[in-house]
C-alpha positions as MATLAB code, in Angstrom:
seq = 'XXXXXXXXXXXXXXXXXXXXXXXXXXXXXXXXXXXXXXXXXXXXXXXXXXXXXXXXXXXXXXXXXXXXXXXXXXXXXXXXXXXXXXXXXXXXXXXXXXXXXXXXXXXXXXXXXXXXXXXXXXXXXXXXXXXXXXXXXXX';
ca = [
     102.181   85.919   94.183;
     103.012   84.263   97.543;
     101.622   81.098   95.827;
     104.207   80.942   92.857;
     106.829   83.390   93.757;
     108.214   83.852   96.885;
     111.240   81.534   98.821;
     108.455   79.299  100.080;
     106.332   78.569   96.790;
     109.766   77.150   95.390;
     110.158   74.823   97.570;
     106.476   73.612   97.869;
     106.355   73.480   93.720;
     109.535   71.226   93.970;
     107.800   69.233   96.643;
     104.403   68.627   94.454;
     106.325   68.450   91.041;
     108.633   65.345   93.147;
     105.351   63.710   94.357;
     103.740   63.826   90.909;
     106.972   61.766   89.140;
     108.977   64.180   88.129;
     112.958   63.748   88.432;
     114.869   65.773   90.606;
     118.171   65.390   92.746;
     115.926   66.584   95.838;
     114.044   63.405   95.601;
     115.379   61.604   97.949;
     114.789   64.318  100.366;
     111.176   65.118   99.293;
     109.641   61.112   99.744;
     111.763   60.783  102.983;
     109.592   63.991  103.914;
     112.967   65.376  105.131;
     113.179   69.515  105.310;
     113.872   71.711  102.205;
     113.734   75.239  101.078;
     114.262   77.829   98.112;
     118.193   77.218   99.152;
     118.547   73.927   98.622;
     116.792   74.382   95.217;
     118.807   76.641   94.039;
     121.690   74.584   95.030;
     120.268   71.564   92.806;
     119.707   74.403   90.066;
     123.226   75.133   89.896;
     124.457   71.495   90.175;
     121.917   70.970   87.030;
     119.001   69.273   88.425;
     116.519   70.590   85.335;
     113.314   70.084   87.489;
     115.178   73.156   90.016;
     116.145   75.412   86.869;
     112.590   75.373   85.894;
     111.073   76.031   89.033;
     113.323   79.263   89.086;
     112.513   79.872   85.977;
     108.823   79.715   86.231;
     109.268   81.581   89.904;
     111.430   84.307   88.000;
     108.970   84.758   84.982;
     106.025   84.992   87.395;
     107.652   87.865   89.392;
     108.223   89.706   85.731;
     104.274   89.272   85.129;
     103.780   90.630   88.123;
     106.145   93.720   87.856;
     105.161   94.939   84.049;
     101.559   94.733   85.998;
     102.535   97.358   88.551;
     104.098   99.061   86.116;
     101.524   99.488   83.564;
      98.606  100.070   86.515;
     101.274  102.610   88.658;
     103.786  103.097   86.570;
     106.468  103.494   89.596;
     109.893  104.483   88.921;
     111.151  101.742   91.041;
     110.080   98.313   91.938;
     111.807   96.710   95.080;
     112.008   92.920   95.777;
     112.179   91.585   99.267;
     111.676   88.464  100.812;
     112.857   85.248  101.227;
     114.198   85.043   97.625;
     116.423   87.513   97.396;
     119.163   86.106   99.341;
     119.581   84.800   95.505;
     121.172   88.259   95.120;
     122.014   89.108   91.648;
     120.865   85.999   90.299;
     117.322   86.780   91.068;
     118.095   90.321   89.564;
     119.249   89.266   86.245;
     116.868   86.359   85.755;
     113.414   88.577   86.620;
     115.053   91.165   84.595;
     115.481   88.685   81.921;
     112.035   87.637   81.772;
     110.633   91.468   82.476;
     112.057   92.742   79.502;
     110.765   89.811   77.729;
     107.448   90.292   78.871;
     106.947   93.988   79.401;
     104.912   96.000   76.682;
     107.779   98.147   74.231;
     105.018  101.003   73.770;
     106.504  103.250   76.360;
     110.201  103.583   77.546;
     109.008  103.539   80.773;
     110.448  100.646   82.821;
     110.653  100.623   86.354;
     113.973  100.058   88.051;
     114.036   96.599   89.585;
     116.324   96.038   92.613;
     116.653   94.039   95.682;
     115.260   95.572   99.025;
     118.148   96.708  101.423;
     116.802   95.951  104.545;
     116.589   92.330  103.624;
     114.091   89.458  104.314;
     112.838   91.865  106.721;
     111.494   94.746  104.591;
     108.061   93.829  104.942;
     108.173   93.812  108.943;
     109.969   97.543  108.781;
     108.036   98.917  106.563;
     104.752   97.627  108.185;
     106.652   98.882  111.323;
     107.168  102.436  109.916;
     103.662  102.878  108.255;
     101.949  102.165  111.647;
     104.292  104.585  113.367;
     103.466  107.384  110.844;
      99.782  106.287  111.544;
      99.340  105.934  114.901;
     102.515  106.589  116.833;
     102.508  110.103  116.574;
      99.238  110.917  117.936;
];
């Protein structure tokens, strides 16, 4: 996942998409080697650089694969995103949702909720925070 969908992988699949030929309004940026991330992306998305909109596209789609996974080996009620991407906020939300109801089996009406972490880009760190607490600070 951290390969093709998180803040990072945008960035770097921009970078290597660039380097192979492909047009993009980051160009410029990417052969002067100068610094980019998932922001700036998304910023050439919405001024309509097409190389961008796929990119999220393809990052999107991947993190519905990945969901209608958990959900068909857990089958959780709720599925929370956190990370670098979603300072995309509701964009993220609607496009993964998009592509997860696209991509999710119709057998069973039992989709997970999808929704963006609270704590922010640093839901990972609290929660690994909290589990080795419950694990190890109590004793």
């Amino acid at each position: 996942m951290e390969r093709y969908a998180s803040a990072n992988a945008v960035a770097e699949r921009l970078r290597e998409a660039v380097e192979a030929g492909e047009p993009s309004s980051l160009r410029p940026r990417v052969l002067a080697g100068e610094p980019f991330d998932a922001r700036d992306v998304l910023a050439a998305r919405a001024a309509g650089d097409a190389l961008a909109a796929r990119i999220w596209e393809e990052t999107c789609y991947y993190l519905a694969l990945t969901i209608t996974n958990i959900q068909h080996l857990f089958n959780p009620e709720l599925v929370v995103l956190s990370g670098g991407l979603i300072n995309a906020g509701p964009l993220l939300l609607e496009t993964v949702q998009r592509h997860f109801e696209q991509v999710s089996w119709k057998i069973a009406p039992d989709a997970p909720r999808i929704a963006l972490a609270t704590l922010g880009t640093d839901a990972g760190t609290i929660g690994a925070a909290a589990l080795a607490y419950e694990a190890y600070g109590t004793k």
